[in-house]
N, C-alpha and C positions, 0 to 999 in steps of 0.2 A: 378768759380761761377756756370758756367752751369752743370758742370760732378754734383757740390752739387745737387743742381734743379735735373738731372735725381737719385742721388742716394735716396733723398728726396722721388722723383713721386715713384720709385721703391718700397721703403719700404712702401710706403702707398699702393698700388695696393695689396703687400704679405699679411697688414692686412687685407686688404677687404676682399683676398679670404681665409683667414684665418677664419675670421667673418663668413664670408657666410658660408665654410664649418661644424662651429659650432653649427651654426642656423640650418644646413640642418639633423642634424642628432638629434636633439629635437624633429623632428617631425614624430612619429611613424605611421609605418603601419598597416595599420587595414584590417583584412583578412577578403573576403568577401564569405568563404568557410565554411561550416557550424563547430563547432569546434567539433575536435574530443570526441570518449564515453570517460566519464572517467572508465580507470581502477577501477574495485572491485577489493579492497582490503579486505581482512576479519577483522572483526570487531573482537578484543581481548578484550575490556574493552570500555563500557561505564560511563563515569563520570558524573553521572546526563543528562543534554542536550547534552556533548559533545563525540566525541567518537573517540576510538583510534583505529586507522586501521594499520597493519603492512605490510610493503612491503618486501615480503622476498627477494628477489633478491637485492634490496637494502641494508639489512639487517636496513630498517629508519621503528619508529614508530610515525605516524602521526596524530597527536592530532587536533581535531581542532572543532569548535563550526558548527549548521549549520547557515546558513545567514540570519539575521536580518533587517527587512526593517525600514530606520531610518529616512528617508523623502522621501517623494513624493507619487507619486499613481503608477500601472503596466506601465502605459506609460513613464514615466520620474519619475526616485527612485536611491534613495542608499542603499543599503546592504550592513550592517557592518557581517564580519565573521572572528574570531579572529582564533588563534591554532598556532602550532609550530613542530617543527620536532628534534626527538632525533634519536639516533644512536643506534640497537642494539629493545628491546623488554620490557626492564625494563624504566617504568614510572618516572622519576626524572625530580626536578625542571630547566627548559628550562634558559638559559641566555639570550633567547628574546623570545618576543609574537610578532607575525607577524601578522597583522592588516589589511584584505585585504577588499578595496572597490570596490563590484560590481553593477556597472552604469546599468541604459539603457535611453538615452537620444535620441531627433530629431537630434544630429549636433554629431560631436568631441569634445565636450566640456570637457568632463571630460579625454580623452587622450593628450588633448593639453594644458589643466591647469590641472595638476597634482599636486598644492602644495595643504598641508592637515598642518592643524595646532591642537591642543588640550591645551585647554583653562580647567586646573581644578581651582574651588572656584574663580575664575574672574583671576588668573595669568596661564599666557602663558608655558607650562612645553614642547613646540613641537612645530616647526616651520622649514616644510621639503618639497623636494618635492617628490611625492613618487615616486616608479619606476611601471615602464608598467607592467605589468603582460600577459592580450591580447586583444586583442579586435576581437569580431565582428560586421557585418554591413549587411542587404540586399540593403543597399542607403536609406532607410528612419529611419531605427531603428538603434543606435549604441548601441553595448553591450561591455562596456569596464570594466577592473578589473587591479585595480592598489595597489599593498603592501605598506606598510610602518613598516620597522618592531621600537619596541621598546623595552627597555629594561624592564627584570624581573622586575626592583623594579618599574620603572615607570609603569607599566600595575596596579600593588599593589596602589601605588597612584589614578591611572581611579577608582580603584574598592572599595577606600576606600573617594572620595572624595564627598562631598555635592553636588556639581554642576560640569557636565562634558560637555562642551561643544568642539564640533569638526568641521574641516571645512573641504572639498574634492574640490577643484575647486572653482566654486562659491555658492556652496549651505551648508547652514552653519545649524547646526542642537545640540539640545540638548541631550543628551546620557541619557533616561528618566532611573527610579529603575529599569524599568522592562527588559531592555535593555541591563543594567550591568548584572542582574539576570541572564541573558543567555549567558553574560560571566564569570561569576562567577567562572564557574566548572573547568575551567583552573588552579586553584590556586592550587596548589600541597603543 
């Protein structure tokens, strides 16, 4: 009965640290370095708003909208910025649009609640949570950017439905015409 009792206490202590070490690595770090310039890429083609840069070295053409602010004001906001990345210099239809939301909130909020849902015509077509992208911090401003990519036909569905509603963390916001307008030009 006793050796049970220790093999019992044993395997509950492996969950705990089991647990804890699961929990420890959901919680991301936020650099408080300024973030690096982005590379210039040369502009090959613009598609209306959106524009495709190619990275030769990579031999990737990178398609991508610029960032749209979809609630809040400069102090506490979301930025929706859609695009996608092909291989190569030739423009073809992507097998996913990658969705990326860039934060700047008072706290961690938006890198420690990461899930993002999209609600088209009142049904749930997206219930994720997204991955880190990066974040910075000086300790009062967080600027965090988190992806979620989606598929082709599903972007086709955001862009062709009545009502598009989305949610990042806890700030839940409407996807207005003028909003899809600006990711429109994705559509190949």
């Amino acid at each position: 009965m006793r050796q049970l009792a220790i093999f019992i206490g044993s395997l509950l202590m492996i969950a705990v640290s089991v647990l804890a070490q699961s929990a420890s690595q959901d919680k991301v770090e936020i650099s408080t370095n300024p973030p690096p310039p982005a590379m210039p890429f040369p502009v090959v083609k613009e598609l209306g708003k959106a524009k495709a840069r190619y990275n030769e070295r990579a031999d990737k053409l990178i398609v991508q909208t610029s960032p749209i602010q979809v609630s809040g004001d400069s102090q506490n906001d979301v930025r929706l910025q859609a695009g996608f990345i092909l291989s190569g210099k030739k423009i073809t239809k992507p097998q996913t649009i990658t969705l990326t939301f860039h934060s700047t909130a008072n706290d961690r909020t938006y890198a420690d609640n990461r899930a993002v849902s999209v609600m088209l015509d009142d049904n749930k077509v997206l219930s994720e949570t997204a991955r880190y992208n990066h974040g910075n911090t000086n300790g009062s401003i967080f600027l965090i950017s988190v992806t979620q990519d989606v598929s082709y036909e599903t972007f086709l569905k955001i862009m062709a439905a009545q009502k598009v509603q989305m949610q990042i963390g806890p700030t839940k916001f409407e996807l207005k015409a003028n909003g899809r307008q600006a990711l429109e030009d994705l559509k190949i």
